[in-house]
C-alpha positions in Angstrom: 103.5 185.4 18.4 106.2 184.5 20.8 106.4 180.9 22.0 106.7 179.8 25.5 108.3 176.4 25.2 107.8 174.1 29.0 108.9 171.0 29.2 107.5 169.0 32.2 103.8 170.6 31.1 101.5 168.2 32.8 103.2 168.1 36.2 103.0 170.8 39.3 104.9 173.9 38.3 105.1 173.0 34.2 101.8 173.4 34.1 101.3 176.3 36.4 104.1 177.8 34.3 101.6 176.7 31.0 98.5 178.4 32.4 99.8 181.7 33.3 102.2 182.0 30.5 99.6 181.5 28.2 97.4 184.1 30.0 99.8 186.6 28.9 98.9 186.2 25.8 101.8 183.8 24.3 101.6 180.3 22.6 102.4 177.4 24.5 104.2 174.7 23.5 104.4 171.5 26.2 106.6 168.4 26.4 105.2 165.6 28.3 105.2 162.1 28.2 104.1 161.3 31.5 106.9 159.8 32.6 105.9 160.2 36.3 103.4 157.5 35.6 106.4 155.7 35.8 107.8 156.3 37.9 105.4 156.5 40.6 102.7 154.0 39.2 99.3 155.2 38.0 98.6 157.7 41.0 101.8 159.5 40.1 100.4 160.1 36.3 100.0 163.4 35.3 97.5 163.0 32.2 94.6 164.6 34.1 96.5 167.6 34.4 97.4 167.6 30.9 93.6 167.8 30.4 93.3 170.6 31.9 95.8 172.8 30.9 94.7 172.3 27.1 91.1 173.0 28.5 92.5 176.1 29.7 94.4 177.1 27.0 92.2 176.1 23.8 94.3 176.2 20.5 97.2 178.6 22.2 98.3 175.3 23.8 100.5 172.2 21.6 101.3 169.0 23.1 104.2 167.1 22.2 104.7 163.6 23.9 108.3 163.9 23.3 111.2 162.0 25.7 114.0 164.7 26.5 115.8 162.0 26.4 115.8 161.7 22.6 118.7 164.6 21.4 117.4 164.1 17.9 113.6 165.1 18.8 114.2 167.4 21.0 116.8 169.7 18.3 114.4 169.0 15.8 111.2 170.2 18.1 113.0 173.3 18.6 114.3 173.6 15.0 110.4 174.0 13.8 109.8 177.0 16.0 113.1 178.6 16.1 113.2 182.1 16.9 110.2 182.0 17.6 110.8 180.5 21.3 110.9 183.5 23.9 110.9 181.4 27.0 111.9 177.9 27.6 111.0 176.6 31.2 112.6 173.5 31.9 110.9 171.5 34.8 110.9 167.7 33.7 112.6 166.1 35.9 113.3 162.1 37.9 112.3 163.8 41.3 112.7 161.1 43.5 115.9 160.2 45.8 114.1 157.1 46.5 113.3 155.8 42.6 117.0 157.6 41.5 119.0 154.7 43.1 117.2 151.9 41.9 117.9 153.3 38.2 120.5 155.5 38.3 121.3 155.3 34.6 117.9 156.2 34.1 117.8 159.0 36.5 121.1 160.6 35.2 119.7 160.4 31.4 116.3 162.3 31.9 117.9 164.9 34.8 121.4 165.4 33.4 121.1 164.4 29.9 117.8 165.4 28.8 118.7 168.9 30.6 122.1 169.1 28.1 119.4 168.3 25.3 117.5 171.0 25.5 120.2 173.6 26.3 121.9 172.6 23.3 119.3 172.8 21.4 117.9 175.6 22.4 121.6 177.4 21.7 121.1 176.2 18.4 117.6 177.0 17.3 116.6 180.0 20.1 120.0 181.5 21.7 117.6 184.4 22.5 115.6 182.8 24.3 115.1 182.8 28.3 115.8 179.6 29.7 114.9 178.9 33.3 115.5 175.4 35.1 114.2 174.4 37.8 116.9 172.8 40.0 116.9 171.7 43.4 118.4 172.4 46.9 119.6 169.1 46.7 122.8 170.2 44.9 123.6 170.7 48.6 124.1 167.2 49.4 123.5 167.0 53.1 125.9 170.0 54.1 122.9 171.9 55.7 123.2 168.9 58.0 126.2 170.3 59.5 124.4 173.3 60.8 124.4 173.7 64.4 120.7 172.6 65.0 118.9 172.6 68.2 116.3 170.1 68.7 112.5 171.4 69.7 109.3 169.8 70.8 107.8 169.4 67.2 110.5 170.7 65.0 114.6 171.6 64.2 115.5 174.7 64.0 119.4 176.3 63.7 121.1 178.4 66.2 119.7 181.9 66.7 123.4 183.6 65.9 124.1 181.2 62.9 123.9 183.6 59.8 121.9 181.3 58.0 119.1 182.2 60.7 116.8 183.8 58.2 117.9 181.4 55.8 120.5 179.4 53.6 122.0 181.3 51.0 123.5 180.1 47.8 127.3 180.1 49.5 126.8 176.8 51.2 129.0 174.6 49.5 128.0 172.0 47.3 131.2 170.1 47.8 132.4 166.8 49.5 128.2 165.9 51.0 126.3 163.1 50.6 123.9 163.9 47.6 121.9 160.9 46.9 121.9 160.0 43.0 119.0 162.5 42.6 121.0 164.8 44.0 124.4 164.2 42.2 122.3 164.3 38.4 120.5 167.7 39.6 124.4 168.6 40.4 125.0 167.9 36.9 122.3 169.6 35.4 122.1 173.1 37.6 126.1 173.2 36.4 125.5 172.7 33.0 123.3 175.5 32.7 125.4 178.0 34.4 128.0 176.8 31.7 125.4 177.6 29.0 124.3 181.4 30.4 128.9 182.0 30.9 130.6 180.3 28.0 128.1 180.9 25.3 126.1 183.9 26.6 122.8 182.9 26.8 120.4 184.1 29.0 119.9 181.3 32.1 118.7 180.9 35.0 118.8 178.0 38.0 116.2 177.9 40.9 117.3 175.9 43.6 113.7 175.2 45.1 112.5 173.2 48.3 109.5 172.0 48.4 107.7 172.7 45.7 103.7 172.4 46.2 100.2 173.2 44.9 96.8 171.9 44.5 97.8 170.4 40.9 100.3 168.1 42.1 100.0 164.1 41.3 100.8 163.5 44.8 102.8 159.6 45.2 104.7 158.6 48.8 108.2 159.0 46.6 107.7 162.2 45.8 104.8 165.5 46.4 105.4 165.6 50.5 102.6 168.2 51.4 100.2 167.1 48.8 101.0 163.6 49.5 100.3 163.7 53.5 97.2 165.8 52.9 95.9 163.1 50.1 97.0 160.2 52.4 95.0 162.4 55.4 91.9 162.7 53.2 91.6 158.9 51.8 92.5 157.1 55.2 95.6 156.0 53.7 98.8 155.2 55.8 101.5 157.5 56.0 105.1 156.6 56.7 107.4 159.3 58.7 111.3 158.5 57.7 113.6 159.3 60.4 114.7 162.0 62.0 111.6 161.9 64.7 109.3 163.6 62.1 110.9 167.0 63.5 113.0 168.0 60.0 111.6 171.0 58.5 111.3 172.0 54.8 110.1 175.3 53.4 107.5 175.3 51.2 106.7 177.1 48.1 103.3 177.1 46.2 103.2 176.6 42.5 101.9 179.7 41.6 104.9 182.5 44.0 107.4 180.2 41.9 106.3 181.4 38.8 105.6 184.5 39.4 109.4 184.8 40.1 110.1 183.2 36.4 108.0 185.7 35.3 110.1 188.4 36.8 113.2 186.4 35.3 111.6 186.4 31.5 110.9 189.9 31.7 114.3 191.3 33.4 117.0 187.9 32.1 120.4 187.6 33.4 122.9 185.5 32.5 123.7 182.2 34.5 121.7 183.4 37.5 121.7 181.1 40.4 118.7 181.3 43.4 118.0 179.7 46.7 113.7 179.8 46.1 111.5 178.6 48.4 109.0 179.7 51.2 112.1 180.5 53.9 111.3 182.4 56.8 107.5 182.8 55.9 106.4 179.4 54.7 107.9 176.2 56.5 106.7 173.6 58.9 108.2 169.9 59.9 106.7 166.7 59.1 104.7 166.8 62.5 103.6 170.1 61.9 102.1 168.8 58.7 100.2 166.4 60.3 98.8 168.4 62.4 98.1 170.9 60.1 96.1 168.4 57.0 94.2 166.5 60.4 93.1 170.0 61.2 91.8 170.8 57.6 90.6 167.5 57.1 88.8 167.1 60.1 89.9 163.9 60.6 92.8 161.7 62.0 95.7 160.2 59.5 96.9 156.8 60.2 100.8 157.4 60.3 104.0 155.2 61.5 107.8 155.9 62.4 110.4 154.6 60.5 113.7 155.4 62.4 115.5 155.6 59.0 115.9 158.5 57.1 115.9 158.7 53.7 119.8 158.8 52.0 121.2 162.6 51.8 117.6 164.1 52.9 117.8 167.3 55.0 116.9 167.7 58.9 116.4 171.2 58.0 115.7 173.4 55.5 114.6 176.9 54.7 116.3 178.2 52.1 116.9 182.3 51.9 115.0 184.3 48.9 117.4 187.2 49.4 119.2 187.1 46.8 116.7 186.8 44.3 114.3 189.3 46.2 117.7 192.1 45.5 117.3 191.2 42.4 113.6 191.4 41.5 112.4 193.3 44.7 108.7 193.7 43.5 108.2 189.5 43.7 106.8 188.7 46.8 105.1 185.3 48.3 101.3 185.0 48.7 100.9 181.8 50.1 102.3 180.4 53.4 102.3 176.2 54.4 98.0 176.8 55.9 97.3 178.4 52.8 98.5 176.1 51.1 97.6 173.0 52.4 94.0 174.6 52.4 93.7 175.1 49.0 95.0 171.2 48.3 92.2 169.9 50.3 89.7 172.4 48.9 90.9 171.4 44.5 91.0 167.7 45.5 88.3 166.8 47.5 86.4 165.2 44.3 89.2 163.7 42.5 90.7 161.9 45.6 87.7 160.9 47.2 86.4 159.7 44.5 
């Protein structure tokens, strides 16, 4: 039986990636030590997702609460099931800009590091396998900053002739920008495994994702943007808008389009492949917008303020280009769009955060 390894498997896309690997038919093996617990406190901990992916799953799924961290673990982990591994979907992660500078050292050892870990150890153990890695766009640093934006009533958008209009591609620099130290480690990583897939041949790939959303996200104010305003919406909790007027825009792409696209990577690999991934043109929406959109859901009003400073390195717009993967894999498409999404939040969490 071939062995889909996931690191990250209680959080938003490790487990999607659990759930509908394992549908397929293939044992699941998932690393998790809920490390988002903490770094977001206990309403970032992901041990109710846990839950259910082994409810889903039954005996095809096997937990290990390793730390990628731990080089020694991790080889020997991946020494037990060897060539067995088919797949290894790397998604754990220190996600947030915010939490990254006040421990950098720690930051740079789970994203960089523990990324190095399980590359080399998967070279070792499963060269065969497919690994996929779920990077970030920002490797960018705050180039897309530069664009020549123009400045609407609820929302950024670039200049109509720019030829980014439909979309940044993956030749935008990621040179001489302002990263954050989130952004500098992702740097780190994202390179590393490019070097894996050309010096030693293995099959790799790197998604550069925006925002990355679904129902089964631990939503925290550091980190889980349209999860988190939707959950702050719902529970009358206060929300904080940081800089840039509310009006920056991220693309938005739900849990289950993104792996549907690693899906179409495990089945046709290539080696080293680098992707821009992300709702673009058909699923975005600015901070306002977002509001606007959970109150509408909701039905009811969310208790927000201004805070005239941005957050370090973050984007005033985003929406990333899918182009190059679509040429690529041209029967992946996206089902959901930023109201379907949101919807479907609201509609999986009512319970659990009303509780």
């Amino acid at each position: 039986m071939t062995i889909a390894l996931i690191t990250g498997s209680s959080g938003l896309i490790g487990s999607e990636a659990a759930v509908h690997f394992g549908s397929l038919g293939m044992d699941v093996v998932g690393i998790d030590n809920d490390m988002r617990q903490v770094f977001f406190g206990p309403e970032g901990s992901t041990a109710w997702n846990r839950s259910r992916v082994q409810e889903a799953l039954g005996s095809r799924y096997r937990h290990e609460e390793i730390d990628i961290r731990d080089r020694d673990a991790v080889s020997a982990l991946l020494r037990r099931f060897g060539q067995e591994i088919g797949l290894v979907v790397h998604t754990a992660a220190q996600p947030s800009h915010d939490w990254a500078a006040s421990e950098p050292l720690v930051d740079f050892d789970v994203n960089a590091a523990g990324t190095l870990n399980m590359l080399e150890a998967t070279r070792q153990h499963a060269p065969e396998a497919v690994f996929i890695f779920t990077s970030t766009n920002k490797v960018y640093g705050d180039t897309p900053n530069l664009l020549p934006l123009v400045e609407l009533d609820r929302r950024y958008e670039i200049d109509e002739s720019h030829r980014y209009r439909d979309g940044i591609r993956e030749d935008m620099t990621i040179d001489a920008s302002l990263h954050s130290v989130f952004g500098a480690s992702k740097v780190a990583a994202d390179v590393m495994v490019q070097e894996y897939g050309r010096y030693f041949e293995m099959r790799t790939a790197c998604f550069r994702g925006g925002t990355l959303t679904g129902p089964n996200h631990s939503a925290a104010e550091l980190h889980g943007f349209l999860a988190y305003v939707m959950r702050c919406t719902m529970t009358a909790t206060p929300y904080t808008v940081f800089g840039y007027k509310g009006k920056q825009v991220r693309d938005a792409i739900h849990s289950h389009d993104l792996v549907t696209a690693f899906d179409e990577v495990y089945r046709n690999p290539r080696s080293a492949a680098v992707y821009n991934i992300g709702g673009g043109r058909f699923s975005n929406c600015s901070v306002l917008e977002a509001i606007q959109l959970c109150q509408s859901i909701a039905g009811r009003e969310l208790k927000w303020t201004y805070e005239d400073r941005n957050r370090v390195g973050d984007h005033i717009w985003w929406i990333g280009s899918n182009a190059t993967f679509e040429a690529d894999y041209p029967a992946w498409s996206l089902r959901y769009d930023v109201p379907a999404i949101l919807q479907e939040i609201y509609d999986a969490n009512q319970e659990r955060w009303t509780a």
